[in-house]
N, CA, C and O of each residue as an XYZ file, in Angstrom:
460
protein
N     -23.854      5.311     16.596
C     -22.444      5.591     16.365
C     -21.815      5.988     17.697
O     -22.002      7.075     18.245
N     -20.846      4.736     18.287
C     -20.418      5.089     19.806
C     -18.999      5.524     20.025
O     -18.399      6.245     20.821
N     -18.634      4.568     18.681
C     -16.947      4.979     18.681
C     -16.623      6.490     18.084
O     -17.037      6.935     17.013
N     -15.984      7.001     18.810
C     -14.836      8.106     18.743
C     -14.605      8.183     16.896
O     -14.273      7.123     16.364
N     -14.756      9.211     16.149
C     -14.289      9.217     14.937
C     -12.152      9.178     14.912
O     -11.567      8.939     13.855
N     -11.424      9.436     16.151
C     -10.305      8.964     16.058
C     -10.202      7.404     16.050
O      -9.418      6.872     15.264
N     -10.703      6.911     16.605
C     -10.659      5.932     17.078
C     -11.280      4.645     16.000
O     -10.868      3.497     15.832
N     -12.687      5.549     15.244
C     -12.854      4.674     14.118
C     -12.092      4.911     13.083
O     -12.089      3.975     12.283
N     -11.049      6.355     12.617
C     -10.267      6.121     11.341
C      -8.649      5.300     11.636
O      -7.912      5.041     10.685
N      -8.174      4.881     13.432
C      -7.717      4.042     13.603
C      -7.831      3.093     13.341
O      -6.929      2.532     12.719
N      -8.958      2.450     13.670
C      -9.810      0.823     13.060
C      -9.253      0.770     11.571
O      -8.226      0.146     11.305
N     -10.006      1.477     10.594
C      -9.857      1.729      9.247
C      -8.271      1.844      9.098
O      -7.923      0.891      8.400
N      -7.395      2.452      9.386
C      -5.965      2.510      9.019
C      -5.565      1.124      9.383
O      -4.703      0.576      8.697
N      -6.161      0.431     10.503
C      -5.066     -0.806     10.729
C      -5.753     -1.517      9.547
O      -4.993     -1.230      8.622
N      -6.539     -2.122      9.133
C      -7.226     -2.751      8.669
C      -7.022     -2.692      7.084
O      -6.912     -3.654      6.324
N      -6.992     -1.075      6.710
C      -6.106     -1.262      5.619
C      -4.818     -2.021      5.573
O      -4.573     -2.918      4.767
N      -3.925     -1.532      6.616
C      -2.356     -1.766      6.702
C      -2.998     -3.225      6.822
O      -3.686     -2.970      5.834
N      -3.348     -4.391      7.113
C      -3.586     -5.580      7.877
C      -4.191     -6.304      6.388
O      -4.209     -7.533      6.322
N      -4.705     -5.426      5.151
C      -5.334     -5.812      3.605
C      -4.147     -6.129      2.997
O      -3.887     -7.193      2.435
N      -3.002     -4.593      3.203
C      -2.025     -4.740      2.267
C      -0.896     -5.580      2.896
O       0.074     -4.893      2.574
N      -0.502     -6.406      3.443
C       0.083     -7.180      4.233
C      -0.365     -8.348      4.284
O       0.370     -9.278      4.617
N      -1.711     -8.534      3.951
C      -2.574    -10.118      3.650
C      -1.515    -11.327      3.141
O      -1.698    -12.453      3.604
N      -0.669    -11.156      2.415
C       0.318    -11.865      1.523
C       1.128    -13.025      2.989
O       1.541    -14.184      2.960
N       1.047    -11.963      4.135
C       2.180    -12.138      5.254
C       1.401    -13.321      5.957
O       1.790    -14.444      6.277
N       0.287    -12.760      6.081
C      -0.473    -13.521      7.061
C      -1.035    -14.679      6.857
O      -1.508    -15.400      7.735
N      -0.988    -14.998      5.154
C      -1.484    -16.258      4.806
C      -0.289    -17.547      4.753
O      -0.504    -18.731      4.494
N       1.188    -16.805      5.129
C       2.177    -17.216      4.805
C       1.820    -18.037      6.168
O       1.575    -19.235      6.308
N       1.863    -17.192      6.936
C       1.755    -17.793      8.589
C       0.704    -18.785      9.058
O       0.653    -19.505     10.055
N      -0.379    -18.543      7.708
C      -1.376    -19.724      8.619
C      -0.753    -20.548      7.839
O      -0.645    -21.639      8.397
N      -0.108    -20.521      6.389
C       0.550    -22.119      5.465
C       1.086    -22.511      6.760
O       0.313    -23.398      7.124
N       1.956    -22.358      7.649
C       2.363    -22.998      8.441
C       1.748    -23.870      9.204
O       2.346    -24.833      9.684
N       0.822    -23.699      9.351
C      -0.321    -24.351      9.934
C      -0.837    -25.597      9.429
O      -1.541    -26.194     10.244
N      -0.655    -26.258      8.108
C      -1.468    -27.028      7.151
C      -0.266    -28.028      7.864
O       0.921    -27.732      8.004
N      -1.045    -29.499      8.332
C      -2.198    -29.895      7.926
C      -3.485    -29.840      8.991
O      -4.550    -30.450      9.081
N      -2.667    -28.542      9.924
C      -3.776    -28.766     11.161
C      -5.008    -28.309     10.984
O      -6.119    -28.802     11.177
N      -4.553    -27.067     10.500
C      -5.995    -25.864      9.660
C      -6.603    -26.836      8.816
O      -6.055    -27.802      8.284
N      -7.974    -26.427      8.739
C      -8.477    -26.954      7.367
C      -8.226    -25.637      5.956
O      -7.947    -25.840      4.774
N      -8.432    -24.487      6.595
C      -8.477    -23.906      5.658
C      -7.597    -21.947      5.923
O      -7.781    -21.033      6.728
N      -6.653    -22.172      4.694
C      -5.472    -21.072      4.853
C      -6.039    -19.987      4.942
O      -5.596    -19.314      5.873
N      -6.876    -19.497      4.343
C      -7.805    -18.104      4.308
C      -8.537    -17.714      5.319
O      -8.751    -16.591      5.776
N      -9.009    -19.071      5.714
C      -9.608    -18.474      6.948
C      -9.018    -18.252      8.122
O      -9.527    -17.514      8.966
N      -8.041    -18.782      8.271
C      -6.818    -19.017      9.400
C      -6.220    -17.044      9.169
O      -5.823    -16.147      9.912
N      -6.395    -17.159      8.228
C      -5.485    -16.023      7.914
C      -6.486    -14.605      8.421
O      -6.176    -13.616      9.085
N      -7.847    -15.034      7.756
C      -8.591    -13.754      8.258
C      -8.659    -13.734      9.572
O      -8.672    -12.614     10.083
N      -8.717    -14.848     10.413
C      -8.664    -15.189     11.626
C      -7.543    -14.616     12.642
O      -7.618    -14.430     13.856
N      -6.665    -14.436     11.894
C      -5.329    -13.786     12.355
C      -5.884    -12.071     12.284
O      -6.174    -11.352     13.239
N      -5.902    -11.809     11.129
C      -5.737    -10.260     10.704
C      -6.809     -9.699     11.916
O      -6.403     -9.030     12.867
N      -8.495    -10.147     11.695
C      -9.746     -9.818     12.631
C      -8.945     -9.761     14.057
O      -8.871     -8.728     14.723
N      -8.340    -11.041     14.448
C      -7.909    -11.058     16.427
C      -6.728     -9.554     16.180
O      -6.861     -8.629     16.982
N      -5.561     -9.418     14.984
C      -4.687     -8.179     15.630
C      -5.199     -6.843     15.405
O      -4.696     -5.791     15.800
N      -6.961     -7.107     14.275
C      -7.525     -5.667     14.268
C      -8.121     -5.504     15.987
O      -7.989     -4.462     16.629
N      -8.650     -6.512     16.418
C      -9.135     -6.577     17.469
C      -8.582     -5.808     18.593
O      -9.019     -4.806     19.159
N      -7.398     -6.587     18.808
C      -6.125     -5.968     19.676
C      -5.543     -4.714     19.818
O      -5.321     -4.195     20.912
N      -5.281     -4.198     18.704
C      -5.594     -3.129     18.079
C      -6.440     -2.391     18.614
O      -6.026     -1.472     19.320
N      -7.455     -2.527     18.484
C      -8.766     -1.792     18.699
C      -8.959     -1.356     20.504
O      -9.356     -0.302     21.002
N      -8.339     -3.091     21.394
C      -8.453     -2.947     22.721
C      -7.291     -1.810     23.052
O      -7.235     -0.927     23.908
N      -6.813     -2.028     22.492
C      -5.381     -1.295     23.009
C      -5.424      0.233     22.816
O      -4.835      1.124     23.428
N      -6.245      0.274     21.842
C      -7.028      1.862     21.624
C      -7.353      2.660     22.954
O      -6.956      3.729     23.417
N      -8.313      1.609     23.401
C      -9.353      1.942     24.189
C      -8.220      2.249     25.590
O      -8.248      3.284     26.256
N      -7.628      1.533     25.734
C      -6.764      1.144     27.042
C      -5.596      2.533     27.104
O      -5.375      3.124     28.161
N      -5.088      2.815     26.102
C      -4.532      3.677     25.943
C      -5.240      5.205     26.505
O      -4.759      6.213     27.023
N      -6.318      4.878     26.193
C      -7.545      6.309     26.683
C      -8.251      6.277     27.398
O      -9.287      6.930     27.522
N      -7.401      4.777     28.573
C      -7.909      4.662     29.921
C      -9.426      4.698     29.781
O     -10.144      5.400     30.492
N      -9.876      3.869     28.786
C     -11.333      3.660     28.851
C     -11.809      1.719     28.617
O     -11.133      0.703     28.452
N     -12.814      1.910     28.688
C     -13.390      0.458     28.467
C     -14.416      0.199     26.931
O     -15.251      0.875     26.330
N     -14.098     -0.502     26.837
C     -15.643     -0.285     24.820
C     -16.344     -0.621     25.693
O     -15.734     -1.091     26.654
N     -17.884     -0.565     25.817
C     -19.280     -1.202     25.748
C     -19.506     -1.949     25.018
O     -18.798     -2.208     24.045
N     -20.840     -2.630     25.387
C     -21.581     -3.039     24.337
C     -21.744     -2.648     23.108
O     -21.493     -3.254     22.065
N     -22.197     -1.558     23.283
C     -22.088     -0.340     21.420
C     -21.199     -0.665     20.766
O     -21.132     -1.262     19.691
N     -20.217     -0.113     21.672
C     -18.726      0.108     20.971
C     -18.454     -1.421     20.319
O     -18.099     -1.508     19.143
N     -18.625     -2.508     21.074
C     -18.347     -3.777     20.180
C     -19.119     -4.026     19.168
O     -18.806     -4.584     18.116
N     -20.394     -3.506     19.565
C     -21.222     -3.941     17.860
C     -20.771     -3.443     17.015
O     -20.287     -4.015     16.038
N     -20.833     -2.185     17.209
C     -20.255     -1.067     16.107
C     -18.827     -1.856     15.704
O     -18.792     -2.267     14.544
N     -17.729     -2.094     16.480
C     -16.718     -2.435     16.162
C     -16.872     -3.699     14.931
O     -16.480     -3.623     13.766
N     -17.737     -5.140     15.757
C     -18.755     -5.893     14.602
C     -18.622     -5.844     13.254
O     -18.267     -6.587     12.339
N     -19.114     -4.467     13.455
C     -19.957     -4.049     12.422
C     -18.746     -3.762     11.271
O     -18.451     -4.271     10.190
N     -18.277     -2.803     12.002
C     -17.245     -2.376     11.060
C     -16.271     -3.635     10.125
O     -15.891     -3.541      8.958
N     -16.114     -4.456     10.816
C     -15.106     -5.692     10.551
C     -15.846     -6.412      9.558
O     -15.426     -6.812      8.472
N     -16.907     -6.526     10.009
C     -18.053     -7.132      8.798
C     -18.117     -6.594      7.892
O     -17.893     -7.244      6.871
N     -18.333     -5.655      7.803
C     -18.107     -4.662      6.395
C     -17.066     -4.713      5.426
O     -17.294     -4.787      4.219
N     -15.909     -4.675      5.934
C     -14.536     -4.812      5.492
C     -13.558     -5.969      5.533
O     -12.329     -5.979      5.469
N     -14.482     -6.976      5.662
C     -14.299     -8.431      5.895
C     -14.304     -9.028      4.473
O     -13.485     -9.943      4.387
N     -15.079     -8.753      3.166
C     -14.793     -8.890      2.085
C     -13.699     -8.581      1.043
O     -13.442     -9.221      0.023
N     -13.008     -7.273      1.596
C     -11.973     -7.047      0.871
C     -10.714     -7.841      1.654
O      -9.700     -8.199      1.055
N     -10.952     -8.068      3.152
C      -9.774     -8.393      3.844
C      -9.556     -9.962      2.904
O      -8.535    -10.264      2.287
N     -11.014    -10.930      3.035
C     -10.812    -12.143      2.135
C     -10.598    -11.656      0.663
O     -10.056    -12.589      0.070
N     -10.774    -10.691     -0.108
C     -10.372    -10.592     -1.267
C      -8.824    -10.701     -1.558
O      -8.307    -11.250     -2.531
N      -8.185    -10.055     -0.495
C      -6.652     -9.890     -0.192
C      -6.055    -11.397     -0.351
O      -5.159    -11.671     -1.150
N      -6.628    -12.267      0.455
C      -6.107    -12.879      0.999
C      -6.373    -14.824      0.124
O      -5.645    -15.812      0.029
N      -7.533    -14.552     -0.238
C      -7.579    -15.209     -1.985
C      -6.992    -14.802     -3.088
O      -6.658    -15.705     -3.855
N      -6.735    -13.592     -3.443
C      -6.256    -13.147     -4.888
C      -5.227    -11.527     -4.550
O      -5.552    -10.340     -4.530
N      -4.230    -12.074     -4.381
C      -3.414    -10.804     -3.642
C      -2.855    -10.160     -4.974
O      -2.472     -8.998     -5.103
N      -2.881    -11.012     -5.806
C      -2.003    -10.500     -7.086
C      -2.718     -9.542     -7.538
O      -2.100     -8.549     -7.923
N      -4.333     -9.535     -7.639
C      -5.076     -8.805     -8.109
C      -5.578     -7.391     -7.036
O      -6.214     -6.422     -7.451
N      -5.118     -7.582     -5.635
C      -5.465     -6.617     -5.444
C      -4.108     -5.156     -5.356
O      -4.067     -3.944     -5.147
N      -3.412     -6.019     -5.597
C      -1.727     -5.197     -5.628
C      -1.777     -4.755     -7.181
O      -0.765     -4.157     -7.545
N      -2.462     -4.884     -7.850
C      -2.562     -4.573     -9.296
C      -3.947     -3.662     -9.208
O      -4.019     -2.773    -10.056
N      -4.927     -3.768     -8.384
C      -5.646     -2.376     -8.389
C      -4.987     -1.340     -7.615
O      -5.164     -0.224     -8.104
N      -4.340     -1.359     -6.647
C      -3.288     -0.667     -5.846
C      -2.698      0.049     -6.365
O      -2.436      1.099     -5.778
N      -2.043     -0.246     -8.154
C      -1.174      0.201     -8.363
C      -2.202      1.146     -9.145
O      -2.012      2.362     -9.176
N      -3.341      0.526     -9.801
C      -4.162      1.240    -10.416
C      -4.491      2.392    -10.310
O      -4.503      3.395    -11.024
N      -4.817      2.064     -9.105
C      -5.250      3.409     -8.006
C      -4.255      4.415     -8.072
O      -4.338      5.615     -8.330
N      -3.547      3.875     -7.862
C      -1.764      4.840     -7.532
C      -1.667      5.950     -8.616
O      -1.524      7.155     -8.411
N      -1.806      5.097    -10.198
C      -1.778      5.752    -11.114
C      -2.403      6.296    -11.629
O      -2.003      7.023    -12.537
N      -3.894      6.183    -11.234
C      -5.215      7.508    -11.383
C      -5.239      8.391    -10.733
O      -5.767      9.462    -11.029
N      -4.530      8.067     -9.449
C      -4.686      9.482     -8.632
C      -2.998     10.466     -9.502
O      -2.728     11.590     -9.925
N      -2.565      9.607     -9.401
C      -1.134     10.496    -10.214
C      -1.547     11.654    -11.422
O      -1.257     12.848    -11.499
N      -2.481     10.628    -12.471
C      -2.971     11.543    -13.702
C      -4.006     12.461    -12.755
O      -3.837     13.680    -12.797
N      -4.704     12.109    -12.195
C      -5.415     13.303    -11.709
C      -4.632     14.478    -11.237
O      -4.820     15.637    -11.608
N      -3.663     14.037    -10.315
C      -2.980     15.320     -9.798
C      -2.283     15.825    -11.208
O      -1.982     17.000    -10.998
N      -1.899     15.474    -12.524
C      -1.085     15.901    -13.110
C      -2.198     16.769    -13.841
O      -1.933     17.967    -13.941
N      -3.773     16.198    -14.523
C      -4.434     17.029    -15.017
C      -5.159     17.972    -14.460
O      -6.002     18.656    -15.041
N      -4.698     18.063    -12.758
C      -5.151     18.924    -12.111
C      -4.198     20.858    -12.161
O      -4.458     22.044    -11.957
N      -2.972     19.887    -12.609
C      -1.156     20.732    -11.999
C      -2.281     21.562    -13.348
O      -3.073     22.414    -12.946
N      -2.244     21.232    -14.835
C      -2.223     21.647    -15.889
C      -3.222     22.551    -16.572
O      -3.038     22.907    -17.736
């Protein structure tokens, strides 16, 4: 573990923000057809290079350089969270409908918490 825990719940925040926004980015690779073969991947392809960027710009900001580590780890991380990013980005309807899910369990919780 090389990365900075700021620096990895940065990763994680863009990456969320970059899930719930999936809708945007697949719009942008449609533009692409008939050059792309394929919209999803164009699209994860997008989201991975501005988590990426992201990530450099981290580093640059804190006048530092990643390593080796730091990129695996980084890897790593993307790999991990590379299934929900394609979940987004195949079936958005469904993940904006656990979203809301979510929204509204944590709501009853806080309410059977108030009580």
């Amino acid at each position: 573990m090389v990365i900075s825990k700021e620096n990895k719940d940065f990763i994680d925040s863009l990456i969320d923000y970059y899930i719930s926004e999936a809708e945007s980015y697949r719009q942008i690779a449609e533009n692409f057809v008939p050059e792309i073969e394929s919209v999803p991947d164009t699209a994860f392809g997008i989201i991975t290079g501005c988590v990426y960027s992201g990530f450099l710009q981290a580093y640059q900001n804190q006048q530092q350089t990643p390593g080796l580590e730091d990129m695996q780890e980084f890897n790593q991380i993307i790999k991990e969270r590379a299934p929900l990013i394609k979940k987004a980005l195949l079936d958005p309807s469904k993940l904006q409908s656990n979203e809301k899910e979510s929204e509204n369990k944590d709501e009853q919780d806080s309410t059977e918490n108030d009580a």
